[in-house]
DOZA-899460 format. One line per field, with one value per residue (C-alpha): residue in one letter; x, y, z; residue number from 1. Coordinates in Angstrom, 2 decimals, decimal comma. Each point is the difference from the previous one (the first is absolute). Layout:
BEGIN
resn c(a;...)
u c(X;...)
v c(Y;...)
w c(Z;...)
resi c(NUM;...)
//
This chain:
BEGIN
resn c(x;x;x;x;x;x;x;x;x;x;x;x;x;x;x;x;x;x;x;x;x;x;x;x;x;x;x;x;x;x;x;x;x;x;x;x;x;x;x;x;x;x;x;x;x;x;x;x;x;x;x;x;x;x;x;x;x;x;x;x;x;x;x;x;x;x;x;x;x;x;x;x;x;x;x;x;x;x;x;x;x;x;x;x;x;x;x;x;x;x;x;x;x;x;x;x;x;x;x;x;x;x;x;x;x;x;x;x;x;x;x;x;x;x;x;x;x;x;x;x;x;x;x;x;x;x;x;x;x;x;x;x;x;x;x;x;x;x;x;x;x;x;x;x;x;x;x;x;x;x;x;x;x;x;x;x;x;x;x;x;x;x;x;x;x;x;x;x;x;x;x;x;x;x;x;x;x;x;x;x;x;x;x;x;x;x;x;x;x;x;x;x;x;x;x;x;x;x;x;x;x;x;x;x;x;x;x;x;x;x;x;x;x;x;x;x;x;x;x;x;x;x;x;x;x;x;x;x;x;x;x;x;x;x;x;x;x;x;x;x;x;x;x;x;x;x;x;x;x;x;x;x;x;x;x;x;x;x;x;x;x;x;x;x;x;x;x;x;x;x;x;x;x;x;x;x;x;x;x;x;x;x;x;x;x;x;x;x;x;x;x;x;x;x;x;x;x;x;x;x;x;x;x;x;x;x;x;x;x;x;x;x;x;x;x;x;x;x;x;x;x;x;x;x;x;x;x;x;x;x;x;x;x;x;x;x;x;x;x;x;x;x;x;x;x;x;x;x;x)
u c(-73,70;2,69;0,59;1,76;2,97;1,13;-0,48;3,32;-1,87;3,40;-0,49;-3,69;-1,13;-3,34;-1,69;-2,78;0,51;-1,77;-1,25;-2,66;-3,60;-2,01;-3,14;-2,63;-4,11;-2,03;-2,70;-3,23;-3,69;0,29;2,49;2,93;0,76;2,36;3,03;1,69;3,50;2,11;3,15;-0,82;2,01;-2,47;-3,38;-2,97;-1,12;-2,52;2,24;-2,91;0,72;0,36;3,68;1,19;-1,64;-0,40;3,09;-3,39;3,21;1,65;2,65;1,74;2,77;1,38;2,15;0,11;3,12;1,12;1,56;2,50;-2,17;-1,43;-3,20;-1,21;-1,36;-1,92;0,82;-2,22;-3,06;-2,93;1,24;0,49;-3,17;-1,32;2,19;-1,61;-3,51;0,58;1,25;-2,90;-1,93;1,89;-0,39;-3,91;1,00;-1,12;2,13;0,93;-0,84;3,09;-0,37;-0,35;3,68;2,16;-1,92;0,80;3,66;0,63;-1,28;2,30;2,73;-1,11;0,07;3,42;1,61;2,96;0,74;0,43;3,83;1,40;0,89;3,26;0,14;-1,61;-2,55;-4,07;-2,80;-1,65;-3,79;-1,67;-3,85;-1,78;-3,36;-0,63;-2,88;-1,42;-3,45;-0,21;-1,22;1,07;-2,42;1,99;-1,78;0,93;-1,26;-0,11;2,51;2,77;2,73;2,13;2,90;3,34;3,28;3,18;4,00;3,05;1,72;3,70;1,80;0,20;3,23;1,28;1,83;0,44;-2,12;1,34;-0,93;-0,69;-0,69;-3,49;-1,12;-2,64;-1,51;-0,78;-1,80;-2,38;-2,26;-1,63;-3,28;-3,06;-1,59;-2,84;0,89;0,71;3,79;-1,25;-1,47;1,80;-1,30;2,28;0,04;1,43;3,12;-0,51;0,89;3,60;0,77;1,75;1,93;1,21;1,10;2,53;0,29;1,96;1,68;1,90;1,05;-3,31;-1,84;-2,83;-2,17;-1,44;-2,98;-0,93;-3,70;-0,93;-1,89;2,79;2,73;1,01;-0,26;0,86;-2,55;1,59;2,06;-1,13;-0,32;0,30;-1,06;3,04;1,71;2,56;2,23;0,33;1,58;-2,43;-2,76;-1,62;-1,30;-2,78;-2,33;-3,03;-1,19;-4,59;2,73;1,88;-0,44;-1,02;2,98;-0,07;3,02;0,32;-2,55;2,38;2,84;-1,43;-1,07;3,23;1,80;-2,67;1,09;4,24;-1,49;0,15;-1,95;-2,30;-1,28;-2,87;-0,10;0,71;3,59;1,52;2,27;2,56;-0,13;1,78;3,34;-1,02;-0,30;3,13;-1,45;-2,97;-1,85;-2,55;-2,20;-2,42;-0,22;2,29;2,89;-1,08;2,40;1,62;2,98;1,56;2,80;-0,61;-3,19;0,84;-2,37;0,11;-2,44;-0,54;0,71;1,37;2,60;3,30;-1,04;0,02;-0,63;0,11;0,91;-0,73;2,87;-0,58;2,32;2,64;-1,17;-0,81;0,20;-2,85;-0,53;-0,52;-4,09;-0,44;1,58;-1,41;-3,35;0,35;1,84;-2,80;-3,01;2,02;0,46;-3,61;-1,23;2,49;-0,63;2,89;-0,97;-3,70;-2,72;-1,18;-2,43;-2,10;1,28;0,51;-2,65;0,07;-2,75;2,35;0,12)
v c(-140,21;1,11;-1,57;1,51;-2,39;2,07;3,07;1,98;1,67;2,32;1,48;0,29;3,70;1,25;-0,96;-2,72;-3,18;-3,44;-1,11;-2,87;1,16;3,06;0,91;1,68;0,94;1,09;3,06;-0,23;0,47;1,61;-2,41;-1,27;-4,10;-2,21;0,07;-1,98;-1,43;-0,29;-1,33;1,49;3,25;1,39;1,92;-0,31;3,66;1,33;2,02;3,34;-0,53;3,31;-0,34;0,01;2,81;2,22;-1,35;-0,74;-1,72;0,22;-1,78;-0,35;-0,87;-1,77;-2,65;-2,92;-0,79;-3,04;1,22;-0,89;-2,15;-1,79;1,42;1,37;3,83;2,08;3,90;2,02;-1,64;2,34;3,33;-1,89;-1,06;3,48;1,45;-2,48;1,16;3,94;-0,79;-2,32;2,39;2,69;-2,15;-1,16;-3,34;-3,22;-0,80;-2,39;0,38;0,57;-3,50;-1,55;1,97;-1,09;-4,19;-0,09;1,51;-2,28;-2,96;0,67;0,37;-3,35;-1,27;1,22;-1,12;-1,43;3,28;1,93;0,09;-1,06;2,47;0,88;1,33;3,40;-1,47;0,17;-0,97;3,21;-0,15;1,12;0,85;0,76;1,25;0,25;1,48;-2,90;0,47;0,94;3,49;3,09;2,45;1,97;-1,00;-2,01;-3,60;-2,73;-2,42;-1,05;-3,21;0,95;-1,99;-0,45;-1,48;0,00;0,00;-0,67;3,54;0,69;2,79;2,99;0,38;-3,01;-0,34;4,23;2,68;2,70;2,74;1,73;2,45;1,71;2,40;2,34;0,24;3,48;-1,65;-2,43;0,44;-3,14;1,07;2,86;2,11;-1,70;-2,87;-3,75;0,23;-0,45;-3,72;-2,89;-0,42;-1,76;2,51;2,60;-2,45;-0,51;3,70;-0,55;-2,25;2,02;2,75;-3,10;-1,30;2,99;0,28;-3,25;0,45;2,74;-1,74;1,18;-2,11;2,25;2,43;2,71;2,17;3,31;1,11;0,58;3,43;2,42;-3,05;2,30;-2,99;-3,61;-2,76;-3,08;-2,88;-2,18;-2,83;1,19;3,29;2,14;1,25;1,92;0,11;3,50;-0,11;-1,82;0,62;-2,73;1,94;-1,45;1,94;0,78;-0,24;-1,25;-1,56;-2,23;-3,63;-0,77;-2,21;-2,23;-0,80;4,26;-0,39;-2,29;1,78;2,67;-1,78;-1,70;3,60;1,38;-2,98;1,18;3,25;1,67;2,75;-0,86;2,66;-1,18;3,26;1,43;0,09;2,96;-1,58;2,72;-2,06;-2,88;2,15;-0,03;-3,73;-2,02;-3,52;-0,72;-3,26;-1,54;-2,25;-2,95;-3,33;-2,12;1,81;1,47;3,06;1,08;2,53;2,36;0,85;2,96;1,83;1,38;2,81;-0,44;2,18;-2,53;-3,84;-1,18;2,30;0,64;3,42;-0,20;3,34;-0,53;-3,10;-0,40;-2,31;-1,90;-3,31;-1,10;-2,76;-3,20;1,83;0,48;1,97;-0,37;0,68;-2,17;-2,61;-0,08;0,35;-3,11;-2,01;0,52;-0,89;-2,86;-1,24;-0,33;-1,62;-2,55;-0,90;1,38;3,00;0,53;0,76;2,87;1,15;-3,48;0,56;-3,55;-2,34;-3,68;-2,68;-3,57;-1,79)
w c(30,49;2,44;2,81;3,64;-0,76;-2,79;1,49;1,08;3,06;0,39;-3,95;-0,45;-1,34;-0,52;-3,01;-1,56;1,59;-0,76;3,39;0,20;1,01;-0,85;2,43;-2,24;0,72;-2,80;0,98;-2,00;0,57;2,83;2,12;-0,37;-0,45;2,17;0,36;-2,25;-0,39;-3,32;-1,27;-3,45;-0,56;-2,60;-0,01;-3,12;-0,54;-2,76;-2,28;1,15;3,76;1,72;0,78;-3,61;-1,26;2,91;2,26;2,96;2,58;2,92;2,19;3,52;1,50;3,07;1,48;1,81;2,14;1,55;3,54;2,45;2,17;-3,45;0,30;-3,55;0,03;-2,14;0,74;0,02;-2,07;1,34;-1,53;-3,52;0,25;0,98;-2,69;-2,97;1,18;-0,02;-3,76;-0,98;0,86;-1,74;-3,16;0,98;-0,03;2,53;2,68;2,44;3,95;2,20;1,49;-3,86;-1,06;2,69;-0,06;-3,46;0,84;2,14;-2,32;-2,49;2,76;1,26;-3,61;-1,13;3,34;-1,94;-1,40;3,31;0,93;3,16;2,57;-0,46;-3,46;-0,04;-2,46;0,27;-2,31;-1,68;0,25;-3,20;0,07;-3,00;-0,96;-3,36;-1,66;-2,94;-1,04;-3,43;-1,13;-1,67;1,60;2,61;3,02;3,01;-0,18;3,33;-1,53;1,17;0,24;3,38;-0,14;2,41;-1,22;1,40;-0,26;1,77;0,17;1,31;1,52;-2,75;1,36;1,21;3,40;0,11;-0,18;-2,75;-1,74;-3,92;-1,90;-0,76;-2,81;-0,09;-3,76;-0,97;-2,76;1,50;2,54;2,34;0,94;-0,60;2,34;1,59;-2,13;0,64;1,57;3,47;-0,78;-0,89;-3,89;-2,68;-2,15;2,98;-0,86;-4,13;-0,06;1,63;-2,76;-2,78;2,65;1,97;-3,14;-0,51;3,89;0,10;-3,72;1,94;3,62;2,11;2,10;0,65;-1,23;2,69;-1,43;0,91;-0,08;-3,26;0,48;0,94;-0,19;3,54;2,40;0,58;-0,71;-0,22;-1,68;-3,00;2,34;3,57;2,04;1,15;3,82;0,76;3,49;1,21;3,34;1,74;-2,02;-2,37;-2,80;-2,38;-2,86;0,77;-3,67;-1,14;-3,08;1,79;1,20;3,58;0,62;2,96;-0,03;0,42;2,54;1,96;-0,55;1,82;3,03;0,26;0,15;2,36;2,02;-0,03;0,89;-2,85;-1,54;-2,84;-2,52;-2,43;-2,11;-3,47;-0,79;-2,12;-2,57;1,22;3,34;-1,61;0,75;3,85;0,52;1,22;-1,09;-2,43;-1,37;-1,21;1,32;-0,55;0,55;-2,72;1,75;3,05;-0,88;-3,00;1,89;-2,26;-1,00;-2,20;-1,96;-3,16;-2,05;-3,73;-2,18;-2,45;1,23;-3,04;-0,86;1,85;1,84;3,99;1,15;4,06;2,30;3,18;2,38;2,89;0,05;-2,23;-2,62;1,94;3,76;2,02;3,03;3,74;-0,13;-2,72;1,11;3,61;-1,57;-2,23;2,19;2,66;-2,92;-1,23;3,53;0,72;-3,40;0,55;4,09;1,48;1,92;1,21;-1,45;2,41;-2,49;-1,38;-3,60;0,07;-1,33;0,94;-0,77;0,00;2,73)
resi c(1;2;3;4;5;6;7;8;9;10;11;12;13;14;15;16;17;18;19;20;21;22;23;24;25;26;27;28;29;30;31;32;33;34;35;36;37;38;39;40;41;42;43;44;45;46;47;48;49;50;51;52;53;54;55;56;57;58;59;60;61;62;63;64;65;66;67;68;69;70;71;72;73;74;75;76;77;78;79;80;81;82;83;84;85;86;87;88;89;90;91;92;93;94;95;96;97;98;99;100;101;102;103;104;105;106;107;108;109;110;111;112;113;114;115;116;117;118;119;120;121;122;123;124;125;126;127;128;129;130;131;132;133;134;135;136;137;138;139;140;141;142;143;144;145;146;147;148;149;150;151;152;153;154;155;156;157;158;159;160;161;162;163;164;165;166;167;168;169;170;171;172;173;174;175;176;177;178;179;180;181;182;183;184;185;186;187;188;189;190;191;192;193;194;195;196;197;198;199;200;201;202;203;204;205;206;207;208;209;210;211;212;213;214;215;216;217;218;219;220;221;222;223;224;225;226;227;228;229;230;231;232;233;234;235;236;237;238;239;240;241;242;243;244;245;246;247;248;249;250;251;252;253;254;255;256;257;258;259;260;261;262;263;264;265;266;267;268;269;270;271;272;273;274;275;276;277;278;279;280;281;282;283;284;285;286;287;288;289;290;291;292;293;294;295;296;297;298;299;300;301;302;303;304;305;306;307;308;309;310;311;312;313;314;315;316;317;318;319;320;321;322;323;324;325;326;327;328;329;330;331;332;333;334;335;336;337;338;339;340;341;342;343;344;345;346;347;348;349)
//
C-alpha cells in the first residue's frame, strides 16, 4: 500500500492511485445494505453481471480540497449526486439518495485522510463514485442490482505551478455521440468510444479531441473528456448541444463569469464560429480548464491531412479570460477567496 510519506505532493498527475479504504453499499431486494468500509481493492462479480455484457455503469467525479484555513472541502457534492441519479435513471438502474452519495463521499474522504495533500501544493483527492450494474442476466432488461462504490486518489495540478495551453483535433472520422442518444449522461461507455481516436490524437502531439454533432457534423458538441467555451469579447460561449455532458464544472464556469460581468451564451455553436473566438477551452473537473492553444481539422485522424486550424494562444500561453476564470475557481476550492456562492461543502469539525 502507499503511504502519504512517499507521495511527492508537487508531481502527482491524474491517474489510478492505491489509497487505503473503499466505501461500498450493495442494492438488492428492494433496499440497499450498510454502508460498509474496505481495505480490499477488489470486487467478486458473476461472470453474467449486467456490466460485462451490456456495459449497465456509470461514474462521477469530484474533489476534496484541503484549504487555507485547514478545513477539508468537498465542492460541489449535490450536483454529482444529482448528475449520478439523472444517469441511473437513464440506464434503469438503483440509486443512492442525495444524502447517501455525499455520506459515503465523505467516508471515504475521512478514510483516505492521509492521502489528501497539504495546502500548499495545488493537489486534491479525486472522488470516484461508482455504480455498477451486477446481477446476472442476458435478457435486455433493466434489473434492481447494484454495488455503489466510492474510491479515491491523490490528484495533482495537470499543469503544475502554470496554467498552459494545447492543441485539439476535430476527427472527421469519428463521431462522440447519437441523436437522442446517451452523450448527455455520464455512462462508461460515452468514454470507451474515445479510446482508439485518442490513441492517434496523442500519437500526433494533441491533447484533445473536440466533437462536432454527429448529424450534420455543422456544430460544436464537445471534448472527449470535457465540454467546450469560447471567449468572445466579453461573451462566455458554451454549446447548447441534448449530446453533450452537463458539466458542473461548465455550470460553474458560467456563474463565475456572470459574476466578472460577463456575458454568457448557452447556445449551439456553428463550427465556423471557432474563427470568431479569441480564447477557447475545455472544461471539467480533473483540470478545471483545458485553454487552448490551437484546434486543428483533419478529415481522417490518423493520417497527416489538416485541412483548417483555428489559433488562439501560442503553445503553452493562455489568455486573460481564462486565466481570471481559473484563478477565481481555484481560489475558492482551495479557501482563499470566498465562497459567495456555498459551492463549498464542509462536514469536519
Amino acid at each position: 500500500m502507499h503511504m502519504s510519506a512517499s507521495i511527492n505532493w508537487d508531481t502527482l498527475g491524474f491517474d489510478a492511485y492505491r489509497t487505503r479504504t473503499v466505501i461500498l453499499s450493495h442494492f438488492k431486494d428492494g433496499q440497499w445494505s450498510p454502508i460498509e468500509k474496505t481495505e480490499t481493492f477488489s470486487f467478486t462479480f458473476d461472470p453474467f453481471a449486467q456490466v460485462f455484457h451490456y456495459a449497465i455503469s456509470c461514474f462521477e467525479g469530484l474533489k476534496a480540497f484541503r484549504q487555507k484555513d485547514g478545513r477539508i472541502a468537498l465542492f460541489r457534492p449535490d450536483q454529482n449526486a444529482a448528475r449520478m441519479a439523472r444517469t441511473a435513471d437513464y440506464l434503469g438502474m438503483p440509486c443512492p439518495s442525495k444524502e447517501m452519495f455525499i455520506k459515503m463521499c465523505e467516508l471515504c474522504v475521512e478514510n483516505n485522510l492521509e492521502f489528501l495533500a497539504p495546502y500548499g501544493h495545488k493537489a486534491s483527492l479525486y472522488i470516484r463514485p461508482l455504480l455498477v450494474g451486477m446481477h446476472p442476466q442476458m435478457q435486455l432488461v433493466p434489473y434492481p442490482e447494484a454495488i455503489f462504490a466510492v474510491m479515491c486518489a491523490p490528484a495533482g495540478s495537470y499543469y503544475g505551478a502554470h496554467l498552459r495551453s494545447c492543441a485539439a483535433v476535430i476527427p472527421g472520422d469519428f463521431d462522440r455521440a447519437a441523436p437522442k442518444g446517451s452523450g448527455s449522461y455520464k455512462i462508461g461507455a460515452n468514454y470507451a468510444a474515445t479510446f482508439r481516436p485518442y490513441k492517434y490524437a496523442h500519437e500526433q502531439g494533441y491533447a484533445e479531441l473536440l466533437y462536432l454533432n454527429s448529424s450534420t457534423r455543422e456544430f460544436v458538441d464537445e471534448f472527449g473528456s470535457s465540454n467546450f467555451f469560447g471567449i468572445k469579447g466579453n461573451k462566455y460561449v458554451t454549446p447548447l448541444s441534448d449530446s453533450v455532458l452537463p458539466s458542473i464544472t461548465n455550470l460553474t464556469l458560467q456563474q463565475v463569469a456572470r459574476d466578472f460581468g460577463m456575458e454568457v451564451e448557452k447556445r449551439p455553436v456553428p463550427l465556423e464560429e471557432l474563427a470568431e473566438f479569441e480564447e477557447a477551452g475545455g472544461c471539467g473537473t480533473a483540470v478545471v480548464i483545458t485553454p487552448m492553444s490551437h484546434i486543428d481539422i483533419k478529415p481522417v485522424l490518423a493520417e497527416p491531412l489538416v485541412s483548417r486550424s483555428f489559433r488562439y494562444e501560442p503553445d503553452g500561453q493562455v489568455g486573460p479570460v481564462c486565466t481570471k476564470l481559473y484563478n477565481r475557481i481555484v481560489g475558492i476550492q482551495f479557501g482563499e477567496l470566498e465562497d459567495t456562492h456555498g459551492w463549498c461543502h464542509y462536514w469536519l469539525d
